[in-house]
N, C-alpha and C positions, 0 to 999 in steps of 0.2 A: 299854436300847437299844430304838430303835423299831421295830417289824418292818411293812414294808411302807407306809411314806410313802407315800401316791397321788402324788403329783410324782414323787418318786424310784422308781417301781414301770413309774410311764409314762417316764421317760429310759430305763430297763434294758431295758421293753419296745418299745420303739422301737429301741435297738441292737439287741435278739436279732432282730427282724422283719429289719431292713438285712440282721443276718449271715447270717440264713436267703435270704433275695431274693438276695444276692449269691454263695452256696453252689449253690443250684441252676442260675443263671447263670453259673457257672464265672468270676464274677468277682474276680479272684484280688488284684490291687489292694485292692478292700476288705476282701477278706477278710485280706488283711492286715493293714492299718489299724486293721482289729477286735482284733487280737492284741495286746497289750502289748512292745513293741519290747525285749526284756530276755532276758538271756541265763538269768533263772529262770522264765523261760516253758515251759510243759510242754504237751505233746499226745499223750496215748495213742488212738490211732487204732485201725482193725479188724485193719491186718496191721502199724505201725508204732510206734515209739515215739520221739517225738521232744520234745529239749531245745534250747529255745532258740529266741528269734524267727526267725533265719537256718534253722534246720534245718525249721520248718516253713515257714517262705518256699521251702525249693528244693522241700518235699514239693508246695506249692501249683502251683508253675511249673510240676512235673513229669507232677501228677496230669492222667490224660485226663477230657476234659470228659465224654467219652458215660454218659450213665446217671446220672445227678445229678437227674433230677428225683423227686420224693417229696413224700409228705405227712406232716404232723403229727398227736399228738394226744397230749391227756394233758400239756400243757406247764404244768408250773409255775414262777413265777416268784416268788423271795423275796427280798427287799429287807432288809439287816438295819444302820440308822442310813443314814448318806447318802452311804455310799461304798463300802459291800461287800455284790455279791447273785452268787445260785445261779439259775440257770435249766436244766431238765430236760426232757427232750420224748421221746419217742417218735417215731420216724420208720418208714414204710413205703413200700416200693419195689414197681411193678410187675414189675418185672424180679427179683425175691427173692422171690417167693411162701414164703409157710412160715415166712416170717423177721420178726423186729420187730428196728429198731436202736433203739438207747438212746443218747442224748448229753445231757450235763451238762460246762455249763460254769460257773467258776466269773470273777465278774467286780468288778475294782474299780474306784472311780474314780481316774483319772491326771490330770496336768495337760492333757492330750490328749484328755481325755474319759474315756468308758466303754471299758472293755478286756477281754477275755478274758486271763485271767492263767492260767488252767491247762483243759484239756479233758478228757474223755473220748468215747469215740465205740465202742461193743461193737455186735454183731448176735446174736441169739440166734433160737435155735426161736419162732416165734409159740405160743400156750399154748393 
C-alpha cells in the first residue's frame, strides 16, 4: 500500500480545508455533504454521540452558530493507497482558554467524492 500519494494527500487536503471553512462558518449544507450519506456513519462529538448521516444532519441544523471560530495546529494528514485517509488536528478556541480540542476524522473515497465516514471531536486540559 502506498502511504500518502501527493495527488491523493492534496484531494484529502483540500476536503479537510472546505470542511474546516465550512465548520467555522456554520455552514451546515456542506458540512453535510462532507459526511458520508450512510446510516454507518458515526460522530462522537464533545457532549454527543451520534449514528448515522440523518442524526448528525439534525445535530448540524440544531447546533448554534456563536463560538465556532478557532484555530488549528498540529494537523496531520495520511493517505493510505487511493481511497482511504486519516486526518487529525488540534483545535483552539478563544472562548476555552485552558482547553485544547482534538478531532480526527476518518475519510474514504465514495462515488460522491471524499467523505467523512466516522469522527471524533474531544476537548481536554491544554498541557
Amino acid at each position: 500500500m502506498d502511504i500518502n500519494i501527493p495527488a491523493i494527500r492534496a484531494e484529502v487536503e483540500d476536503a479537510f480545508a472546505r470542511y474546516e471553512q465550512a465548520l467555522v462558518t456554520n455552514d451546515v449544507d456542506t458540512l453535510q455533504a462532507l459526511f458520508w450519506n450512510s446510516p454507518h456513519t458515526i460522530r462522537y462529538g464533545i457532549a454527543e454521540n451520534l449514528y448515522g448521516y440523518d442524526e448528525i444532519g439534525a445535530f448540524r441544523a440544531a447546533r448554534s452558530p456563536v463560538g465556532l471560530a478557532r484555530s488549528t495546529s498540529r494537523t496531520v494528514i495520511t493517505t493510505y493507497g487511493n481511497d482511504f485517509a486519516t486526518a487529525s488536528t488540534l483545535f483552539h478556541r478563544q472562548t476555552a482558554p485552558g482547553k485544547v480540542g482534538r478531532q480526527m476524522q476518518t475519510w474514504a473515497r465514495t462515488p460522491d467524492g471524499w467523505r467523512v465516514v466516522a469522527a471524533h471531536v474531544s476537548v481536554i486540559d491544554a498541557p
